[in-house]
N, C-alpha and C positions, 0 to 999 in steps of 0.2 A: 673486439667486434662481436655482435649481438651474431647468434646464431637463427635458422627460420623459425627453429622450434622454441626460442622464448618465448614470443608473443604466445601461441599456443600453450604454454605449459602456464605459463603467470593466470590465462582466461581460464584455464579447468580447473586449477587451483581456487581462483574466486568462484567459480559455478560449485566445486564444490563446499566450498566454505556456506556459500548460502542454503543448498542438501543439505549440510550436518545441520544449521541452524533451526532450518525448520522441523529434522526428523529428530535431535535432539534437544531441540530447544539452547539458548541463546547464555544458559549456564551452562551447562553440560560438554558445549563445545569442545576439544582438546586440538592441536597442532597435530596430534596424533591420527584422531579422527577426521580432519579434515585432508594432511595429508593421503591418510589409504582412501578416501575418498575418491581424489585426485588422481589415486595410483602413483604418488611421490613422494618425494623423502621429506623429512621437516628439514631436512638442512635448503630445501628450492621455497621452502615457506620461509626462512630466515633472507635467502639472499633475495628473492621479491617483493616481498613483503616487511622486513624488518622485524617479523615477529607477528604473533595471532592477534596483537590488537589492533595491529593496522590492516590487518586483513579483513578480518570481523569488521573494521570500520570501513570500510571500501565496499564490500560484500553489502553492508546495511544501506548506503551509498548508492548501491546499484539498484537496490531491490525500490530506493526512495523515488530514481528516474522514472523506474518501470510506473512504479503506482502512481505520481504525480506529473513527470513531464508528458510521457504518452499518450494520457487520456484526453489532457487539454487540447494538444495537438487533432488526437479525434475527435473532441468536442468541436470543432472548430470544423472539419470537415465535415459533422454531419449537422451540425447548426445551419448551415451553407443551403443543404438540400432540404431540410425540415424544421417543423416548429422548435422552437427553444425546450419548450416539456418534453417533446418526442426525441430531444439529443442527452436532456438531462437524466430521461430511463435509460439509454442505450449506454452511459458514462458509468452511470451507478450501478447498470444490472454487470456491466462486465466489470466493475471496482470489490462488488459483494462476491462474485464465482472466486476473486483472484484472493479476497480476506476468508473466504470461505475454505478455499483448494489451499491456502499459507497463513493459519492461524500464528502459529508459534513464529513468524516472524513479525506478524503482525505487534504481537505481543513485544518481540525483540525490541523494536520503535519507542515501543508506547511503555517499558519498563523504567526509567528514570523521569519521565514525567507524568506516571500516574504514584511509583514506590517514590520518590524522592522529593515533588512537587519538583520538577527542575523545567523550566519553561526555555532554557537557551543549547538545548539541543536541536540537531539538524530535522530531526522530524518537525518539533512543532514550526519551524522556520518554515519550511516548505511548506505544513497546512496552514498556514496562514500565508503565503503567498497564492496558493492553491485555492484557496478561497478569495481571495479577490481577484482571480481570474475568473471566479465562477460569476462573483457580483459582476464585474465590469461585463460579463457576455451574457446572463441569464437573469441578473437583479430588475430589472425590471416587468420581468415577469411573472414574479414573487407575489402572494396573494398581501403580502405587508407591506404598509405603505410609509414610504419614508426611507431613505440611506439607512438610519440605523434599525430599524427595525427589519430591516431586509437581509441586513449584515447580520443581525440576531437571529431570523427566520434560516440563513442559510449556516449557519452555526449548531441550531437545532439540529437540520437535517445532516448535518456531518457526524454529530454525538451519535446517532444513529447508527449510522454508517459504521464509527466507531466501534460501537457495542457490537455492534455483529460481525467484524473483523476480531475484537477477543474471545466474544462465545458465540460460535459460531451455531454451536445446537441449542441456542437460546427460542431463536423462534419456532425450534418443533419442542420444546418442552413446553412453550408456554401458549402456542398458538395451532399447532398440529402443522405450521408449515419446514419442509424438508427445502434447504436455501440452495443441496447438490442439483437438485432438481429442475431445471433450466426454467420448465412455464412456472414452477411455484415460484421460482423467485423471482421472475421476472414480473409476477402477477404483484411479488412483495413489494417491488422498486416499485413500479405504478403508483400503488397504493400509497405507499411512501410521500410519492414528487406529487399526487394529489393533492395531500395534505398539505402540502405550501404552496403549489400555484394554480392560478387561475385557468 
């Protein structure tokens, strides 16, 4: 029989496992380090987890819901009260704080399909379901006309996205904007969801 403090101890253990990923990036990792993380022994990472890859995969899993299911869900509630562009800044400006504030998991995701060219991992599955929840609720308001060209237009604006989820101080090296900065980057997103809609 499960005790109260499983549940509890399996969830810090993944909260921590995502901490070490981000603070030490997604090689670096150790059972060890996630563990004192935790404040637990590797032996409660063996018996919940079956060992750090399936933790590490779970943990990568959780952090995919946060970035991908959540935001749809508030796309949809603020699409409700505002224009389609004014729900599409509100989506992206808080998607860039979250690649911005978790670079090195960002990078976790996007390491076997930018190192390896491997296209049938669960990241890219999810951006590509994630984007045709964006088409099916905001492609028509795309300044590009036509399904595929709107599909491509919102493809664009994700590579984007992308880039500044891996280097996140790309836009103050190359633009003088600081993306920690709430009006800069929200001035950025704008700027951004411009350039593709009407």
């Amino acid at each position: 029989m499960k005790s109260d403090s499983q549940p509890h101890a399996r969830e810090r253990i993944l909260l921590a496992a995502i901490a070490c990923i981000e603070r030490d990036g997604i090689d670096a990792v150790t059972t060890r380090t996630i563990a004192s993380e935790a404040g637990a022994n590797i032996a409660a990472i063996n018996y919940y987890f079956q060992g750090k890859d399936r933790l590490v995969a779970l943990a990568l899993d959780r952090t995919l819901d946060e970035a991908f299911a959540e935001p749809i869900a508030a796309l949809d509630r603020v699409r409700a009260a505002e224009r389609p562009r004014d729900a599409l800044v509100e989506l992206l400006d808080e998607m860039v704080a979250g690649a911005v504030k978790y670079p090195r998991i960002a990078f976790a995701h996007l390491r076997d399909p930018i190192a390896q060219q491997r296209y049938d991992v669960p990241v890219v599955e999810r951006m590509r379901s994630f984007l045709d929840a964006l088409h099916a609720r905001l492609g028509r308001s795309l300044r590009a006309r036509g399904r595929a060209n709107r599909r491509v237009a919102l493809a664009q604006l994700w590579s984007v996205i992308l880039m500044t989820g891996l280097l996140p101080g790309l836009a103050r090296e190359t633009a003088g904007i600081d993306l920690q900065q709430p009006r800069a980057r929200r001035t950025y997103v704008q700027a951004l969801v411009a350039a593709f809609f009407e």
